[in-house]
C-alpha positions as MATLAB code, in Angstrom:
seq = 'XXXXXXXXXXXXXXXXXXXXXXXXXXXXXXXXXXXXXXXXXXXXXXXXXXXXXXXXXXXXXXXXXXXXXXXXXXXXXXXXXXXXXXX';
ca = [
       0.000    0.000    0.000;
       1.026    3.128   -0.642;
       0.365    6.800    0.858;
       1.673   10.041    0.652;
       1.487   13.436    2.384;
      -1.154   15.785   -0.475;
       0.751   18.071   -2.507;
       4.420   16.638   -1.851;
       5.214   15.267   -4.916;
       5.107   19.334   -6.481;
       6.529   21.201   -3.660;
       3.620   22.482   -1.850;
       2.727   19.681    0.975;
      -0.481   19.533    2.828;
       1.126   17.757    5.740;
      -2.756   17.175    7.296;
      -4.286   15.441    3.997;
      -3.124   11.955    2.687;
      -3.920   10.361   -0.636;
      -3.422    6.465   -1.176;
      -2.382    4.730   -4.380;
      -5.573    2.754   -5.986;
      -5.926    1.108   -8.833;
      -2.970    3.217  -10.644;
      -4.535    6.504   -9.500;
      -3.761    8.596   -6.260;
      -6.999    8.976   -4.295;
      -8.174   11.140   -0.943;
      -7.144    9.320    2.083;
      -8.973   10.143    5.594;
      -6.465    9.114    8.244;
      -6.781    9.694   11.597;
      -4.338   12.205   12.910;
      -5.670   12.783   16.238;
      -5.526    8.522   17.328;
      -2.050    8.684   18.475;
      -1.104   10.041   21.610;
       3.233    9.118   20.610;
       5.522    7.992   18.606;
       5.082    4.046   20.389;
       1.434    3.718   18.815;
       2.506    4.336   15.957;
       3.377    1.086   13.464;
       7.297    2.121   12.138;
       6.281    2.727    8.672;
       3.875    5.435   10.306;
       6.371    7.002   12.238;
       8.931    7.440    9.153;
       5.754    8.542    6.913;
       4.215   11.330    9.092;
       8.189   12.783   10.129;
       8.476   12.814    6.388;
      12.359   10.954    6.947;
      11.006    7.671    4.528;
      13.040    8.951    1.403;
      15.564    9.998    3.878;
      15.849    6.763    5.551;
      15.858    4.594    2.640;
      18.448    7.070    0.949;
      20.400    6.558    4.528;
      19.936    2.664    4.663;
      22.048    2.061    1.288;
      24.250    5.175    1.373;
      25.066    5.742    5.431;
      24.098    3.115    7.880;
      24.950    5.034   10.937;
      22.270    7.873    9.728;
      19.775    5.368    9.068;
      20.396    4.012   12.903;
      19.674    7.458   14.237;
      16.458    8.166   12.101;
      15.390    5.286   13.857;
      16.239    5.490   17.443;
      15.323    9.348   17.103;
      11.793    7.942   15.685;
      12.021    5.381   18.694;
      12.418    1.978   17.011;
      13.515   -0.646   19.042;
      16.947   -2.129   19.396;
      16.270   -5.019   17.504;
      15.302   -3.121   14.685;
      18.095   -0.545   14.917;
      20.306   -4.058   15.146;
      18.568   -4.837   11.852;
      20.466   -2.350   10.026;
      24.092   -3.962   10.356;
      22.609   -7.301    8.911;
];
């Protein structure tokens, strides 16, 4: 599945609207902001999605490990995900 912060793709982001990718088209997506109390409800792919760091951290993952490990510690992964990283 895949979803993306409205209006980054030209520059001009609507960080509180989402649009998911369906059937080939990008499409409104309602997601609830307001659920999440921190950064530990949150499922990892939400955390790097709403701090905007996924094109970061996938950049960081091939090109700079040690960058990659802080995204995710700052983003509060646990260790044995950080770990992950030197696999």
């Amino acid at each position: 599945m895949s979803i993306r912060v409205k209006g980054r793709e030209s520059g001009k982001p609507q960080w509180e609207k989402c649009e998911i990718l369906l059937d080939g088209e990008w499409k409104d997506y309602n997601y609830e902001f307001d659920k999440y109390q921190s950064l530990k409800e949150m499922s990892g792919n939400e955390r790097l999605f709403f701090s905007g760091l996924v094109d970061e951290f996938d950049k960081a993952k091939i090109q700079d490990k040690a960058k990659a490990r802080k995204i995710l510690k700052v983003l509060q992964f646990d260790r044995e995900s950080i770990e992950k990283l030197n696999e």
